[in-house]
N, C-alpha and C positions, 0 to 999 in steps of 0.2 A: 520623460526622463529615463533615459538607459540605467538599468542596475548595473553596481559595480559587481564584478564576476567574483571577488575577492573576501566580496562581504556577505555576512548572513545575516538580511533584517527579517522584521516580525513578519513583513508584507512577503517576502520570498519562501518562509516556513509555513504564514496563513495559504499562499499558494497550493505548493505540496501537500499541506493538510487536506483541500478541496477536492486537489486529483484524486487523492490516494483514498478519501472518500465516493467519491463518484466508482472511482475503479469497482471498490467495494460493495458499491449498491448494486454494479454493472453484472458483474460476474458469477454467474450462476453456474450451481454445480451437476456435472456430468453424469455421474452414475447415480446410483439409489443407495437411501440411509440404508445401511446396513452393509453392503459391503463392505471389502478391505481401501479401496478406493472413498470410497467415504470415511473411514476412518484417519485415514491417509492425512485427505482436505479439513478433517475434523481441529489435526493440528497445525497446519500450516495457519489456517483460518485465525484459529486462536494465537500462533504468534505473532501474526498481522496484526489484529487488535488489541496484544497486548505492547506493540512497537509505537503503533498509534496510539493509544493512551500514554505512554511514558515520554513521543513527542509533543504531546499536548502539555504537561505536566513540567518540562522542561520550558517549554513556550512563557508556561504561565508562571517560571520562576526567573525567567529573562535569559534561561541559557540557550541563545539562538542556534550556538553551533551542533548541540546536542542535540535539540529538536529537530535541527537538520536533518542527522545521520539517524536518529529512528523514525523519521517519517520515510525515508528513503528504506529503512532497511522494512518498513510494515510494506510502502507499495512493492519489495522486491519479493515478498513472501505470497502478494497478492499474482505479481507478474510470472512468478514460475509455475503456480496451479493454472495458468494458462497454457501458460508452455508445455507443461507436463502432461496436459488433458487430462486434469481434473475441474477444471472451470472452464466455463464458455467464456471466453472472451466477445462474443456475438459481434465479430470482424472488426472491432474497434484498434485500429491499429495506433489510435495515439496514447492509448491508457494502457495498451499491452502489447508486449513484444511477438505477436501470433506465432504457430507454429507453420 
């Protein structure tokens, strides 16, 4: 069964949830605690999980479109400390946009 592009169900946000975790487990950080560079990823890091938590949360009150748009905006928190060279993306080019 093809999904409709138009719709947002459980299965297409439980999706995005999986990525944008894996992404999460994926990505390891570049510099050493203590730098500004680490401080940096300190908060990207933390808006990521707190995008991811409030997708979840929305999931779990049935607001699909909602959980949409913060599971997307947690992996896009995750995909710019890639981009930016503060996370390794460890060449995975489907979970992040490499630099």
């Amino acid at each position: 069964m093809t999904e409709d592009p138009e719709h947002v169900s459980v299965e297409r946000v439980e999706k995005y949830l999986d990525i944008t975790r894996r992404a999460r487990e994926k990505a390891t950080p570049i510099h050493a605690d203590g730098s500004p560079e680490s401080s940096q990823l300190s908060i990207m890091l933390r808006m990521a999980d707190d995008y991811a938590s409030d997708a979840q949360h929305f999931l779990d009150i049935g607001d699909y479109v909602r959980a949409f748009g913060a599971i997307n905006y947690a992996h896009a928190w995750i995909d710019a400390g890639v981009k930016l060279g503060l996370l390794d993306g460890h060449g995975d080019d489907v979970l992040f946009t490499l630099p």
